[in-house]
C-alpha positions as CSV (number, residue, x, y, z in Angstrom):
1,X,-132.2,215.8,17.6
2,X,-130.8,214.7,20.7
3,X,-127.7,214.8,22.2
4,X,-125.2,215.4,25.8
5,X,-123.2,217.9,26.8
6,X,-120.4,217.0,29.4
7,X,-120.3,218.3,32.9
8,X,-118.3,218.0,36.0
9,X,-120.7,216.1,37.5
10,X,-122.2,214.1,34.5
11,X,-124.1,215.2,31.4
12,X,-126.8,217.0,30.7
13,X,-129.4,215.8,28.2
14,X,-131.2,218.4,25.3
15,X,-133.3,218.6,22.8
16,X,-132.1,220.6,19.6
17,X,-133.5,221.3,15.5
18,X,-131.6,222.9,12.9
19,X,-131.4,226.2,12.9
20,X,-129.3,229.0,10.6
21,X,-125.6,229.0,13.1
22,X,-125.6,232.8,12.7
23,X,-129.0,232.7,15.0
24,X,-128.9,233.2,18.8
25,X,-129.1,230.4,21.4
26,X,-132.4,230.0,23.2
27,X,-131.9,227.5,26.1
28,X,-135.4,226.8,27.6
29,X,-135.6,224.8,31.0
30,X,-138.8,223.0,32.1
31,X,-140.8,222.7,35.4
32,X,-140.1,220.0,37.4
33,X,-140.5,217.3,37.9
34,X,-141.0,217.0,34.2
35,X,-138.2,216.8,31.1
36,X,-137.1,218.2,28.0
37,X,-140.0,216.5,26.0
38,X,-142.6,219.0,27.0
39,X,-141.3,221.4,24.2
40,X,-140.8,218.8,21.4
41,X,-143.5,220.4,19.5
42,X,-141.9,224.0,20.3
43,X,-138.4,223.8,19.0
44,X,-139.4,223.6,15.5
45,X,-141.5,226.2,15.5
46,X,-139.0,228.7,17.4
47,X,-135.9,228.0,14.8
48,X,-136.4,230.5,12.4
49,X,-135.5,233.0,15.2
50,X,-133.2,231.4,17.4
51,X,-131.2,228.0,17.5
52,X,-132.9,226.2,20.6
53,X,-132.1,224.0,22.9
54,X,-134.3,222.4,25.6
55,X,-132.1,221.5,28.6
56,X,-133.3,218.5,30.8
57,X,-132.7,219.9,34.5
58,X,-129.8,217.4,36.5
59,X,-131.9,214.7,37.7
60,X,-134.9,214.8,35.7
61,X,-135.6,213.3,32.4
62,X,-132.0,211.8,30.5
63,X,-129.7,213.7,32.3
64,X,-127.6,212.8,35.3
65,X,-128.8,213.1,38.9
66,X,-127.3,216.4,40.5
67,X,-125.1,216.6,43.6
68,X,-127.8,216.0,46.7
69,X,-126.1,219.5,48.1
70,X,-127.3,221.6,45.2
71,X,-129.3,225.1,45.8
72,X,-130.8,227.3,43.1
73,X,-127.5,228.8,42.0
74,X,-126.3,225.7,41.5
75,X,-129.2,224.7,38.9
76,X,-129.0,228.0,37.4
77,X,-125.4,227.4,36.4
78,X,-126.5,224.6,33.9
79,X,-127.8,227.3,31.3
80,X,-123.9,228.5,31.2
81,X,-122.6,225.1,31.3
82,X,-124.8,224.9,28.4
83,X,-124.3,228.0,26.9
84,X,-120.2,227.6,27.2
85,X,-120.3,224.0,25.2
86,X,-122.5,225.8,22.4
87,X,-120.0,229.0,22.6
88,X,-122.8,231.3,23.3
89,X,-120.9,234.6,24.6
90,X,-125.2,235.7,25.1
91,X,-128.0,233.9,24.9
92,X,-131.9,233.8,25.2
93,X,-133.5,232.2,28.3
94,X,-136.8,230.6,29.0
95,X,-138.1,228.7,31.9
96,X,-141.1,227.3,33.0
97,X,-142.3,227.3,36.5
98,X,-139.4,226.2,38.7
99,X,-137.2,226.3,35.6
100,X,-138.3,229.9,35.5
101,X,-137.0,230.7,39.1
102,X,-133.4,228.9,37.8
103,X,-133.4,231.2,34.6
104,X,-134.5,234.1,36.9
105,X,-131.8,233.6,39.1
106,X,-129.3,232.6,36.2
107,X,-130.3,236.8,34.2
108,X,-130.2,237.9,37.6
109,X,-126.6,237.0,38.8
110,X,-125.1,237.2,35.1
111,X,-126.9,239.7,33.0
112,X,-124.5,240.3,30.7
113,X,-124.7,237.2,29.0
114,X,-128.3,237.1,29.2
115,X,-129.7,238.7,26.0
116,X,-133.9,238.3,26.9
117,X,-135.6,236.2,29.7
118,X,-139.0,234.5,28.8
119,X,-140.4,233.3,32.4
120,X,-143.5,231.2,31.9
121,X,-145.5,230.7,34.8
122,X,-143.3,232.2,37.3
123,X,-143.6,231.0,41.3
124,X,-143.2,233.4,43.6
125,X,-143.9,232.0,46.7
126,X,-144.9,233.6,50.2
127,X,-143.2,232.8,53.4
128,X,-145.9,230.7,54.8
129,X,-146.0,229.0,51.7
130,X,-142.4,228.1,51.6
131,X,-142.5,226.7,54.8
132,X,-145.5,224.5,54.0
133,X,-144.2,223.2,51.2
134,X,-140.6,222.5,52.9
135,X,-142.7,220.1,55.5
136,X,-144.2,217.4,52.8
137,X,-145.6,219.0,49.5
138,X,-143.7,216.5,47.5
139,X,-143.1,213.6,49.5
140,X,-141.4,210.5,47.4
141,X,-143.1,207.3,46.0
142,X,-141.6,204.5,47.2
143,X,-141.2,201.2,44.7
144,X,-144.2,198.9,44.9
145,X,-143.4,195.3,43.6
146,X,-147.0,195.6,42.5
147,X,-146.7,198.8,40.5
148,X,-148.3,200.9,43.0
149,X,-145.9,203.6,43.1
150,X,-147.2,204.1,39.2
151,X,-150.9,204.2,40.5
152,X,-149.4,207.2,43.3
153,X,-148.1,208.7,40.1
154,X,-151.1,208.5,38.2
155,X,-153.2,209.8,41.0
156,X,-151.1,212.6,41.8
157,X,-151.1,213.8,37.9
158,X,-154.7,213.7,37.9
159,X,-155.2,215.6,41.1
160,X,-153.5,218.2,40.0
161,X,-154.6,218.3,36.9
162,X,-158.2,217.1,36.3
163,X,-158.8,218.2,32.7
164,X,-155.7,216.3,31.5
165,X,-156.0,213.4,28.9
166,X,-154.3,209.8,29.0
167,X,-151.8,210.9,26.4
168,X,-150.7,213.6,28.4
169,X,-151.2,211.6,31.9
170,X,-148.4,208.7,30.4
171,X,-146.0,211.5,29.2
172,X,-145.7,213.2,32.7
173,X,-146.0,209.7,34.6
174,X,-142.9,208.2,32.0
175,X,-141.4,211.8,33.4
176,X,-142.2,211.1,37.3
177,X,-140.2,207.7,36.6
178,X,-137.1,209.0,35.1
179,X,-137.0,211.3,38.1
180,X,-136.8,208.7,40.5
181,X,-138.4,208.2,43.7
182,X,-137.6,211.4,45.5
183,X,-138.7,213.6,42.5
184,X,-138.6,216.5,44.7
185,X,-135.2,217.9,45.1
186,X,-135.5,221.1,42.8
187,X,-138.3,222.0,44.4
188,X,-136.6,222.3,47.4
189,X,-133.9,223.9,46.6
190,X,-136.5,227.1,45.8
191,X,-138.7,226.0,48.7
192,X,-135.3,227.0,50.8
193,X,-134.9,230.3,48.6
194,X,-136.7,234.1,49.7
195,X,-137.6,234.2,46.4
196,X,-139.6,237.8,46.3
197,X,-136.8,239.4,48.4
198,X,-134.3,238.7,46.1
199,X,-136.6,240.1,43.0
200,X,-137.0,243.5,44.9
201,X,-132.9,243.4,43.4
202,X,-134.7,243.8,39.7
203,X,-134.0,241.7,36.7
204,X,-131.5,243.9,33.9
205,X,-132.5,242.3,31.0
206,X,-135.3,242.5,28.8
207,X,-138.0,240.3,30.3
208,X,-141.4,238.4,29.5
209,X,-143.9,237.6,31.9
210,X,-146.1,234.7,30.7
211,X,-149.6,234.0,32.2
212,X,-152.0,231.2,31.8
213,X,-155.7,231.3,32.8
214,X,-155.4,227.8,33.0
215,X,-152.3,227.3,34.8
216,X,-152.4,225.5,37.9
217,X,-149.9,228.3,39.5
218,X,-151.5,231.0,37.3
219,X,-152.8,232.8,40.5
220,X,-149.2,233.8,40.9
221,X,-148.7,235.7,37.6
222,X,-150.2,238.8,39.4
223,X,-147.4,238.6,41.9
224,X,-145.0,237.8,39.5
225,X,-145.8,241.3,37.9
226,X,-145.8,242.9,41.1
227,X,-142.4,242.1,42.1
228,X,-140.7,242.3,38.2
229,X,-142.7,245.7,37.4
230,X,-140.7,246.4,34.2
231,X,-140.8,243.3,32.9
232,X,-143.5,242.9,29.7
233,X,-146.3,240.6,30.9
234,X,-148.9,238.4,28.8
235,X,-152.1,236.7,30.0
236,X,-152.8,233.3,27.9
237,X,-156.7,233.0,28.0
238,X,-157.8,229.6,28.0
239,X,-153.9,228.1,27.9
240,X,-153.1,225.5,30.7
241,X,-149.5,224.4,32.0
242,X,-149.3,222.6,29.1
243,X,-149.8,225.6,26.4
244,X,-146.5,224.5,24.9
245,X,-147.4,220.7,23.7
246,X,-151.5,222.0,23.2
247,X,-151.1,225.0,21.4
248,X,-147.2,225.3,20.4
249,X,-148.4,228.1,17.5
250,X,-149.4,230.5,19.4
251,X,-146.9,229.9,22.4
252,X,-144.4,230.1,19.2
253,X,-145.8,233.1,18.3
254,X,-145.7,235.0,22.2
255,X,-142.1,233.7,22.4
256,X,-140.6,234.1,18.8
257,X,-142.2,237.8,18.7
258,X,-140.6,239.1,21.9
259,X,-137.3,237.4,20.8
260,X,-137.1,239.9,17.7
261,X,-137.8,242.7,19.4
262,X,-135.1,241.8,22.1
């Protein structure tokens, strides 16, 4: 299922499946520069504890491009945009990567409406690291006549992750498309953000640290416990970026067990 929710500046797109109405809301928001899609194979698995709803991120995947002025408060405020048109007083949160940061700063600024926060693959970024990142880690394609701006794509997918399959490769280049040429704008907007200063702060809310052996930014999951010491942490061994569409049972199973408990 499918469907919009109306904002000031446009809509936002979601994924949805049935789920018993007296359940919570789980909103989950994905990395960029991806979409919604990457947890088609989750939601069904997570309804019999929660009613979720996979939110695609302003400018990425089907929903509406988001003001060029945006920071990170501004993307954490989709979950209670969200969260207001599905009259969810509280809710779950889980996000991936830089949707993690968004949820992050979303439990951190509003607890009280948070009820758990599942951050998978959370970013937490050094100084230097900002900075280099801020001076051309993402530059944008530019539109080839040819198609060579899906041949960048490509190339870039692959280089950053060489284990992946074609399958996979189309999904996330479809998802580079739909983004748009400068694909990049989210990542700015935490590239611009002292990320582990503000975590010194704490998070309030019950909290999940996810870890992938496999995960491309998994070599941040250490610093990730380090700054969020309370928080409970899990290590996936073997899992990739991708755990969610390759092994959506057992992610299921992470998630949907720390849900009951919180």
């Amino acid at each position: 299922m499918r469907g919009y929710f109306d904002v000031p500046w446009g809509q936002v797109h979601y994924r949805t499946v049935p789920a018993a109405t007296e359940l919570p809301v789980l909103l989950l928001m994905h990395q960029s520069p991806l979409s919604s899609r990457n947890y088609e194979r989750l939601l069904p698995l997570l309804a019999p504890v929660c009613r979720p709803y996979a939110l695609d991120t302003p400018g990425y995947g089907a929903s509406d491009p988001a003001p060029a002025s945006w920071e990170m408060d501004d993307y954490a405020n989709v979950a209670f945009a969200a969260a207001d048109h599905l009259g969810a007083d509280r809710f779950h949160l889980f996000g991936r990567a830089t949707g993690a940061v968004f949820a992050a700063d979303a439990a951190m600024r509003s607890p009280a409406r948070i009820r758990s926060l599942v951050l998978h693959g959370m970013p937490v970024y050094t100084d230097a690291e900002r900075a280099e990142r801020l001076a051309g880690y993402a530059p944008p394609y530019v539109l080839d006549d040819a198609g060579g701006h899906m041949q960048w794509i490509w190339k870039r997918v692959h280089t950053e992750y060489p284990w992946i399959d074609a399958v996979l490769a189309t999904h996330l280049l479809k998802d580079f498309l739909a983004a748009g040429p400068d694909f990049a704008s989210s990542y700015r907007a935490i590239f611009r953000r002292d990320l582990a200063t503000v975590l010194r702060a704490g998070i309030l809310v019950p909290t999940l640290l996810i870890g992938a052996t496999r995960d491309r930014i998994g070599y941040m999951h250490e610093r990730a416990v380090a700054a969020l010491p309370k928080a409970e942490a899990v290590l996936l061994e073997g899992a990739t970026d991708f755990v969610a569409e390759q092994e959506p049972q057992r992610f299921a199973d992470v998630i949907a067990g720390f849900l009951r408990r919180n």
